[in-house]
C-alpha positions as CSV (number, residue, x, y, z in Angstrom):
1,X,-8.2,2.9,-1.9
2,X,-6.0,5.1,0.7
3,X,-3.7,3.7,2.9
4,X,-2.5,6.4,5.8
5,X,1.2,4.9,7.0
6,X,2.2,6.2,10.0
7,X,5.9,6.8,11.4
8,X,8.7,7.8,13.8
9,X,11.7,8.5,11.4
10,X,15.4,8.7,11.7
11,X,16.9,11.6,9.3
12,X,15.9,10.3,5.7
13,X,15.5,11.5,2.2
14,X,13.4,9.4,0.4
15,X,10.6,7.1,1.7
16,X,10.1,3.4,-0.3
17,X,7.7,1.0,0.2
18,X,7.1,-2.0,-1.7
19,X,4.1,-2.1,-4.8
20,X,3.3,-4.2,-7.6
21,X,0.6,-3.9,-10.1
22,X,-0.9,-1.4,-8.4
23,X,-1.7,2.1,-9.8
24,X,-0.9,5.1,-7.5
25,X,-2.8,8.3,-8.1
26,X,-2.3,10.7,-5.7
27,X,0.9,10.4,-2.6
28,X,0.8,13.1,0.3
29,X,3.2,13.0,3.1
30,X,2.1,15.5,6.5
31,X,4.3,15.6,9.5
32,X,2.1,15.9,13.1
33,X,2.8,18.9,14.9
34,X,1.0,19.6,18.0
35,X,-1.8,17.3,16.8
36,X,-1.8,19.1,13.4
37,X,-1.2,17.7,10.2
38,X,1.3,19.6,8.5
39,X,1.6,19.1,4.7
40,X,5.5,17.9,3.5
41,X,6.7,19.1,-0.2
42,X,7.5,16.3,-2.3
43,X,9.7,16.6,-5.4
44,X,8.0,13.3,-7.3
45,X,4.8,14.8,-8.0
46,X,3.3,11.6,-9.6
47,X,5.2,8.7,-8.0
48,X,4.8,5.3,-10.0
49,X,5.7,1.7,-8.5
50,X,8.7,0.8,-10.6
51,X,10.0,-2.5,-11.7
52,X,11.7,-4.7,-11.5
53,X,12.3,-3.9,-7.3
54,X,8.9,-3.1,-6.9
55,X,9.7,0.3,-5.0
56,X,7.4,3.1,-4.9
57,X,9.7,5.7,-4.1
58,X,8.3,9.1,-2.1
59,X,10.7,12.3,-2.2
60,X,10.1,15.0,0.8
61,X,12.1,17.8,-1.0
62,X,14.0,18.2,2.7
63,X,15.1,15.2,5.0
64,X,12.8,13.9,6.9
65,X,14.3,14.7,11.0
66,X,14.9,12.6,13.6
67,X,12.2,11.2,15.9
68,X,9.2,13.1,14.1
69,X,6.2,11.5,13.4
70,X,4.7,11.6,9.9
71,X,2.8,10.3,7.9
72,X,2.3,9.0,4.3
73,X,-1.1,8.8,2.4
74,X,-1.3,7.0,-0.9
75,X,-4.1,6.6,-2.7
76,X,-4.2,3.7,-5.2
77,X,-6.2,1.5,-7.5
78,X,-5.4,-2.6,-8.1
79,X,-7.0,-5.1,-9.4
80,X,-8.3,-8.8,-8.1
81,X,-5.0,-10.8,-9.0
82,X,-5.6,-14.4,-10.1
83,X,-2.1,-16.3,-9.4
84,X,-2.9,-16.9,-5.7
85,X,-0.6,-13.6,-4.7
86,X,-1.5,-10.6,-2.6
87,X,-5.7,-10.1,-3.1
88,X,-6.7,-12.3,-5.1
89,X,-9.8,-14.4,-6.9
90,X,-10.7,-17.9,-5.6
91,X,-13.6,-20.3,-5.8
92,X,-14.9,-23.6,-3.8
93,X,-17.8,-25.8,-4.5
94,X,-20.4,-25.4,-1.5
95,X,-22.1,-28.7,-0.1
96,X,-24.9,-28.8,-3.2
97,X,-22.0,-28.5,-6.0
98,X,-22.3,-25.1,-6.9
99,X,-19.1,-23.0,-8.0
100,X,-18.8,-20.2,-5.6
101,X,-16.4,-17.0,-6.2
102,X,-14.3,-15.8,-3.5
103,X,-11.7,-13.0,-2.3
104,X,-8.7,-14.0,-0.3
105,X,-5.4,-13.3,0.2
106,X,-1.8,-14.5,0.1
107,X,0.7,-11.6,1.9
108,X,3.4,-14.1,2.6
109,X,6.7,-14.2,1.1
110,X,6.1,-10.7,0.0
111,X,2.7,-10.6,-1.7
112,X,1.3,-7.8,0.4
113,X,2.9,-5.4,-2.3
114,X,0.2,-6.5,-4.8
115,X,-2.5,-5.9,-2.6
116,X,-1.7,-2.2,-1.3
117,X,1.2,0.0,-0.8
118,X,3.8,-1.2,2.6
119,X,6.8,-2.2,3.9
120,X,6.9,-5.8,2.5
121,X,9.9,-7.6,3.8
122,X,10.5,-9.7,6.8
123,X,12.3,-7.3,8.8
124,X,9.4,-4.7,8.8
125,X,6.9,-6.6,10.4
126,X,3.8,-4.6,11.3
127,X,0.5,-4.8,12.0
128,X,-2.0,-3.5,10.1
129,X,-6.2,-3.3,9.7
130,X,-7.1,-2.9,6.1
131,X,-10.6,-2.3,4.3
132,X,-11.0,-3.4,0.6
133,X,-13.2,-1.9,-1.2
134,X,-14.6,-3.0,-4.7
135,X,-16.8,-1.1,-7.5
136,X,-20.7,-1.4,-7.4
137,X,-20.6,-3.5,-10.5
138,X,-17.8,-5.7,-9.8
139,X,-18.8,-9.1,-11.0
140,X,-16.2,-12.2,-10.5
């Protein structure tokens, strides 16, 4: 999966956003100029979700400036969580008995971090659209 993270900054070094168990492959940051994505050096070439904080953090080798927007790609891989956090597995019975498997999710207090890469505390609320996507052979 990719998530695109959009922002207007104040001067910064170093972007963080909240993941768990989730396994980042590639991170790009652009900055828009004129309508035109430009690409931003970062000095982490392989950033990783560290524990225990749960921070993945993102390193522009300069500061990000002041009221610029940019934004922040991540692609990423999880998995189907099955302690009723973030995206996870579920079932029900339907009205002739039968076990049915489900996907659904659990975001609050700060379970979004399992299910994709994001600003996971109180104080950043956003909204967001997401699209989860699952293997061809994915069986429950």
């Amino acid at each position: 999966a990719t998530i695109y993270i959009s922002a207007t900054v104040a001067n910064v070094s170093e972007i963080v956003l909240h993941c768990e168990d989730l396994t980042i492959t590639k991170v790009e940051v652009t900055r828009n100029i004129n309508g035109e994505p430009q690409p931003v050096p970062i000095s982490n070439d392989s950033p990783q979700c560290e524990m225990p904080y749960a921070f993945l953090r993102v390193a522009p080798t300069q500061a990000l400036q002041l009221n610029q927007e940019y934004t922040v790609n991540v692609t990423y891989r999880g998995n189907l969580q099955t302690d009723m956090r973030g995206f996870y597995r579920s079932w029900y019975r339907d009205s002739s008995g039968t076990k049915r498997w489900m996907a659904t999710t659990q975001f609050q207090p700060g379970h979004a971090r399992k299910a994709f890469p994001c600003y996971d505390e109180p104080g950043f609320k956003a909204l967001f659209n997401i699209t989860i996507n699952r293997e061809d052979d994915f069986k429950p």
